[in-house]
C-alpha positions in Angstrom: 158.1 110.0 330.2 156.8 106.3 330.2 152.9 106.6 329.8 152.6 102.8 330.6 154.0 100.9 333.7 156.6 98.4 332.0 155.0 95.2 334.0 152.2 95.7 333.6 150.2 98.3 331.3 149.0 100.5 333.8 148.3 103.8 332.7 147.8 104.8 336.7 151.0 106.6 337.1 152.7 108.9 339.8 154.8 111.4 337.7 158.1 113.3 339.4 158.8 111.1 341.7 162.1 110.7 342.7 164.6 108.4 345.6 166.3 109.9 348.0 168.3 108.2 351.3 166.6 108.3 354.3 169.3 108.7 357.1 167.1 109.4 360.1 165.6 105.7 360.4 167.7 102.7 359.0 171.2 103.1 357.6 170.6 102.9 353.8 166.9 103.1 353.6 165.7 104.3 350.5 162.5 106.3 350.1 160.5 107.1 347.0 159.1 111.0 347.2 156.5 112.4 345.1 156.3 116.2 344.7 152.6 117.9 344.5 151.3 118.8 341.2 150.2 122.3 342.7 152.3 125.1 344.2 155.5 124.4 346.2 155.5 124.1 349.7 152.3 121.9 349.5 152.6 118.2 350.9 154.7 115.5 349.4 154.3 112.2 349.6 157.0 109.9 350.7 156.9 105.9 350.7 159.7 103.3 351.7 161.2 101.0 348.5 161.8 97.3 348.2 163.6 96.2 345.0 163.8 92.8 343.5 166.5 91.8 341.3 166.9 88.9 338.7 169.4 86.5 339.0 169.6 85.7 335.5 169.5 89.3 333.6 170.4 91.4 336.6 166.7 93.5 336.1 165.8 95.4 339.0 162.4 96.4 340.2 161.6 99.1 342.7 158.3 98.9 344.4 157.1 101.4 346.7 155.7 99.9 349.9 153.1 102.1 350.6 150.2 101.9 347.9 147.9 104.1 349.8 150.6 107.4 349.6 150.6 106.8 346.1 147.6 106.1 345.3 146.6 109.9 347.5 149.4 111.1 345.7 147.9 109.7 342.5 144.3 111.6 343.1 145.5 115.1 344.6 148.0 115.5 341.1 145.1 114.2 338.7 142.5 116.5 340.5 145.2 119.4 340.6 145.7 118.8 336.5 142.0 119.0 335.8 141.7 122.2 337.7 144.3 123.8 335.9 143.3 122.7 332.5 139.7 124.2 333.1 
């Protein structure tokens, strides 16, 4: 697991996220979902993707849209990993 965003240095990181197609809104709409650190059944987060590619190299970045899900996402899993650690 990357402990550093590759751009740029952040530590801030959403962990188990993962894509999935969204078919109910635009034909090949990709979403990025983050699972809750705490028991299942509790709310995911969920935010559309944009990816830029290089023309040169071919690398690909994936951005989630929605930097307000993630950064929610972001509080409720650090809050939920100090309260188990205690």
């Amino acid at each position: 697991m990357s402990l550093k965003c590759a751009s740029c240095g952040s530590t801030r990181l959403v962990h188990r996220a993962h894509l999935f197609k969204v078919t109910s809104v635009l034909p090949g709409e990709i979403a990025l979902e983050i699972p809750p650190a705490g028991l299942p059944g509790t709310e995911r987060y969920r935010s559309p993707l944009r990816a830029d590619a290089c023309i040169d190299c071919g690398h690909l970045q994936v951005h989630a849209t929605d930097l307000t899900v993630l950064r929610e996402a972001y509080e409720k899993q650090q809050a939920e990993s100090l309260h188990v650690a205690v």
